[in-house]
C-alpha positions in Angstrom: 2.8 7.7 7.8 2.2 4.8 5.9 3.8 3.7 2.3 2.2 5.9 -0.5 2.2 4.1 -3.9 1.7 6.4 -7.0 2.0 5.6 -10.8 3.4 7.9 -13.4 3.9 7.4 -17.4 5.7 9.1 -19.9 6.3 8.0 -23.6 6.5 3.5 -23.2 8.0 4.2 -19.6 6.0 3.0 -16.8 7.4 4.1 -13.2 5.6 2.7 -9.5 6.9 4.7 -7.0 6.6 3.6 -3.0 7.4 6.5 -0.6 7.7 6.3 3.3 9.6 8.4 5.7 13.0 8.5 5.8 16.1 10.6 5.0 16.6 11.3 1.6 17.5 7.3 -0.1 16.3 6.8 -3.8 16.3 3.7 -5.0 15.4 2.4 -8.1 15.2 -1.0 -9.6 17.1 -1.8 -6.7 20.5 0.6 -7.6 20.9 3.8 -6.4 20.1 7.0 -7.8 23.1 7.9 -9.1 24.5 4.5 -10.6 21.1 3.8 -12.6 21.0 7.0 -13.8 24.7 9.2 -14.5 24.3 12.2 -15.8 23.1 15.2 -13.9 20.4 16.0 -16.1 18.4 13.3 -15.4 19.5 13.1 -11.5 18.3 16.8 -11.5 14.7 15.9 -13.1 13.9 12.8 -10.8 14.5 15.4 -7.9 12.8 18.3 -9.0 9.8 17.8 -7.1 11.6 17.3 -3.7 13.7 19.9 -4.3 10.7 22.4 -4.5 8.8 21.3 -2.1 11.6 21.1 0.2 11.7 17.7 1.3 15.1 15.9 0.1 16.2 14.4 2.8 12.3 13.9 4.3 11.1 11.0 2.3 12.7 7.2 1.3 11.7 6.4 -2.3 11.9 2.8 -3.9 11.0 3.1 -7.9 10.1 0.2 -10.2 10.4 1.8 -13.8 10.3 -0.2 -17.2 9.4 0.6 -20.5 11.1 3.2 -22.9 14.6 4.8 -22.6 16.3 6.5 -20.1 15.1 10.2 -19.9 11.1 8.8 -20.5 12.0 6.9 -17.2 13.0 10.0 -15.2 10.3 12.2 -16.5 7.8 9.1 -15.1 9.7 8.8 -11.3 9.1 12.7 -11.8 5.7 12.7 -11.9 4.7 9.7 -10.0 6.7 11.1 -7.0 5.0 15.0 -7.7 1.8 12.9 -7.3 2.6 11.3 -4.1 3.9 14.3 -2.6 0.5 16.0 -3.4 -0.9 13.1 -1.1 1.5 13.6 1.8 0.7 17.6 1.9 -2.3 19.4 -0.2 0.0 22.5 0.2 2.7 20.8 -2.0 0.4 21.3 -5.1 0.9 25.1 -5.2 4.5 24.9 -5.7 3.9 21.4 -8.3 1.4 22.6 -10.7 3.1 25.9 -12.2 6.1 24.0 -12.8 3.7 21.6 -15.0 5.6 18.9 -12.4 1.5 17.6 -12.3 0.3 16.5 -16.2 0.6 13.9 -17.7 2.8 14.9 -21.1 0.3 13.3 -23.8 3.2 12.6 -26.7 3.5 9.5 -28.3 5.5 7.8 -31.1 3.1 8.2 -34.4 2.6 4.5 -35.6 4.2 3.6 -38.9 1.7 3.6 -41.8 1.9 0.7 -44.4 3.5 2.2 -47.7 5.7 4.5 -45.8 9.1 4.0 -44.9 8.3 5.9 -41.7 5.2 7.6 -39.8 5.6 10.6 -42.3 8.5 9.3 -44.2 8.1 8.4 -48.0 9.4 5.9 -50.0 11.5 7.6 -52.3 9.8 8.7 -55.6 11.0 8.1 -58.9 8.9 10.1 -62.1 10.9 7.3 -64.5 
């Protein structure tokens, strides 16, 4: 099997994910799994999709991820590695795509609008 390179986004966080066979080794940005990111939570999330397809200790995954904070990060590994593993096995899809492991999540920040303090935030008023 050769290296599968898949892309995913979420918020300002950009992740490119590079997975090969292997035996279970996340890396990314060059630390491992669980010194880049601490808490369980987000350990739980960037191994969701292995976890349901079965394949945690099947795959070696190298991550470059920039861009927004720290869970926007992990929800982008998530999805670019839900993508790759839907390249390695079309079967992998079924288990993916109720979990909604698959889409893209469209939310953004709303831009700040001139005369505002915030996106929908007011100045305050004053009658007098």
């Amino acid at each position: 099997m050769e290296v599968i390179h898949k892309i995913g986004r979420r918020k300002t966080a950009v992740a490119r994910v590079y997975v090969s066979e292997g035996k279970g080794n996340i890396t990314i940005n060059k630390k491992d799994l669980n010194t880049y990111f601490p808490t369980a939570t987000l350990q739980y999330k960037v191994k969701q999709p292995l976890s349901l397809t079965e394949n945690v200790e099947s795959f070696d995954i190298k991550v470059n991820v920039y861009g927004g904070g720290i869970t926007g990060q992990a929800e982008a590994i998530r999805l670019a590695i839900s993508r790759a593993l839907c390249e390695v096995d079309a079967e992998n899809r079924g288990a993916l795509k109720p979990e909604g492991l698959l889409t893209r999540d469209p939310r953004m920040v709303e831009r700040k609008k001139f005369g505002q303090k915030k996106a929908r935030k007011k100045f305050q008023f004053s009658k007098r």
